[in-house]
N, C-alpha and C positions, 0 to 999 in steps of 0.2 A: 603181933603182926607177922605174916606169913613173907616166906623169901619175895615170892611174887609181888608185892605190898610193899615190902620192904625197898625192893627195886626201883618202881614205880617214884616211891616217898622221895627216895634221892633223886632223883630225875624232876621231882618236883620243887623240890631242895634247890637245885642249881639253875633251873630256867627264873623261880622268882630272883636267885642273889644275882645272877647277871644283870637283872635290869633296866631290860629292854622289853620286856612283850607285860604288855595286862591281863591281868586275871582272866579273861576272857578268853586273850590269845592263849594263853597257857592251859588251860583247861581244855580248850577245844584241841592243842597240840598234843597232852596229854591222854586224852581220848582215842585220838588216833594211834599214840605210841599202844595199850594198850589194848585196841585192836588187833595190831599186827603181832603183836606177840601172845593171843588169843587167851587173854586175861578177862575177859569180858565176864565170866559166869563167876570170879574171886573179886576184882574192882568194879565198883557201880560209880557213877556220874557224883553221887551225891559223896560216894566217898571220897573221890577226887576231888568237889567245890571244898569241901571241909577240911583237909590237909591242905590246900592252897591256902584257904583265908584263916587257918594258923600259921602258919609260915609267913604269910605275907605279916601277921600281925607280930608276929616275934620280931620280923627285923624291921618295920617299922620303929618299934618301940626302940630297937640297938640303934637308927637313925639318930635317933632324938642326941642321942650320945657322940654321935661324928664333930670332927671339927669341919670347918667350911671346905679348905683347901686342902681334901682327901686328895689320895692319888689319884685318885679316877678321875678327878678333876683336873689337877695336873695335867695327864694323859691328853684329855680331850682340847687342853689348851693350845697340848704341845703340837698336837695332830693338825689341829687347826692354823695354826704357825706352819706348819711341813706343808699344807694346801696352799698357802699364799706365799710361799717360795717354791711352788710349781710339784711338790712332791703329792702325790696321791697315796695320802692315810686312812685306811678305812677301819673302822672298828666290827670288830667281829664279822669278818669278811667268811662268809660261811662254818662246812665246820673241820677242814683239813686245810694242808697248802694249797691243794692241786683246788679246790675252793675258793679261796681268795685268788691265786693267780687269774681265777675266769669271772670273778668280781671287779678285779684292777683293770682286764680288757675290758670289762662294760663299761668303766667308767672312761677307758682311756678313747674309746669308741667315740661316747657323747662329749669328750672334749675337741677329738677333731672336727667333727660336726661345726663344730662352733670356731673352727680355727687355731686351737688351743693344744700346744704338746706340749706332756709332762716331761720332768727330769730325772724320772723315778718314783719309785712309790715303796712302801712300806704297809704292815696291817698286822693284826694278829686274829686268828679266827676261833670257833667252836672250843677246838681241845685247849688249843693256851689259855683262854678263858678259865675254861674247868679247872685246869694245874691252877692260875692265880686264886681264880675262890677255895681252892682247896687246903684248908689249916695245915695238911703236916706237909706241903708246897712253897704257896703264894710266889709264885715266880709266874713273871709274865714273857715271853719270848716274840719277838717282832722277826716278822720276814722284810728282806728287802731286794730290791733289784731294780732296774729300768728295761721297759719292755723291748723286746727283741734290740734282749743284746748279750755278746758271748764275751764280750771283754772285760776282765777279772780286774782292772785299774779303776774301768766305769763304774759295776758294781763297788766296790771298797769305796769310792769316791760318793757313793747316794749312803752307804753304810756310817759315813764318815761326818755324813750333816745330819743326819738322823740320830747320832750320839749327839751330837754337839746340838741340835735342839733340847735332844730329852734333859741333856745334864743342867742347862740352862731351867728346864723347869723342874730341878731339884732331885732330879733321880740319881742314883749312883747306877750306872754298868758297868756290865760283861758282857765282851767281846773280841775275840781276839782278832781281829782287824783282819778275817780272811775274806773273800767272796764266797765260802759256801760254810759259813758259821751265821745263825741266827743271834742276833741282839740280844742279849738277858736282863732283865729287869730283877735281881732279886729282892726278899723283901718286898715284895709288891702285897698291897692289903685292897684288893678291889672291894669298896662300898659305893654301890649304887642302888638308888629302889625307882622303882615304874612310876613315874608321876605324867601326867597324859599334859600336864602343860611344859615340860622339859622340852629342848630343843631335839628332834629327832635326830641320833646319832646313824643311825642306819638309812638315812635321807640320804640318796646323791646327789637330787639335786642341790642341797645344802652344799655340800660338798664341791659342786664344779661352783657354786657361786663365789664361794671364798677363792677359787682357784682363779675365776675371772676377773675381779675385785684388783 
């Protein structure tokens, strides 16, 4: 396998273990990654289906192996809980902070539409993702905050139920209880795989519904 190949492979690698887009969506995002970085005449389309649907079948198979109530499970229970006590949790909220902070106004947008203000919100996006899938890592880090606001009591106060949900669904943190330190999850073992009947986690509107509920 050539570096270029090689590149590509991991980038292939980590779009299926996140577990969120289909073969389809991945392949055709793949494609484009490999455009832009003018790979086109070393990877072919066929090479790219064929490293996907082995990867995808490697961790199927490690699936079979999970117990029920992975972290990731956890996680999405816990997130869901943080929605129906007003906080806006989003999963893989693009793929930097600055990312999720303009995911958390879209969503914070379509709740006042509707009448609805949060208390705060929380997310982790693209890279924290990556660090969690990643073996010599697996640490997941959560951002937090409530939207326009500068007061360092308010933040630590959304930082503060945001722990106290997670530990509730069995996580140990780290956090040193400031307004500008990130959540840490360590130990985090993210196991998810793409199943097209799953509940869409990057749904928002899923999301304001639990919020309205």
């Amino acid at each position: 396998m050539t570096e270029n190949q090689d590149y590509i492979y991991q980038s292939i690698v980590l779009q299926i273990r996140m577990g969120f887009f289909s073969m389809e969506e991945i392949s055709e995002s793949i494609l484009e990654e490999v455009e832009d970085n003018g790979f086109e005449e070393e990877i072919s389309e066929e090479w790219i289906n064929s490293a996907i649907e082995t990867e995808f079948q490697k961790l199927r198979t490690e699936s079979d192996e999970w117990e029920i109530s992975t972290a990731t499970n956890r996680l999405r229970k816990a997130f869901d809980e943080l929605c129906q006590l007003k906080i806006i949790a989003l999963h893989h909220a693009g793929y930097t902070t600055s990312n999720g902070e303009s995911e958390v106004v879209e969503v914070e947008t379509q709740l006042r539409e509707k009448g609805i203000l949060s208390d705060g919100y929380c997310f982790y996006h693209g890279q924290d993702l990556a660090r969690a899938i990643d073996p010599e890592q697996h640490t997941l880090f959560i951002a937090f905050q409530k939207i326009n606001n500068k007061d360092d009591e308010v933040t630590i106060g959304v930082g503060k139920r945001v722990v106290q949900i997670l530990e509730k669904h069995g996580f140990k943190v780290k956090w040193d209880g400031t307004a500008n330190t990130k959540i840490e999850i360590p130990d985090f073992y993210w196991q998810k795989i793409y199943n097209e009947r799953d509940e869409d986690l990057l749904d928002y509107s899923r999301l304001i519904d639990l919020m309205i509920k």
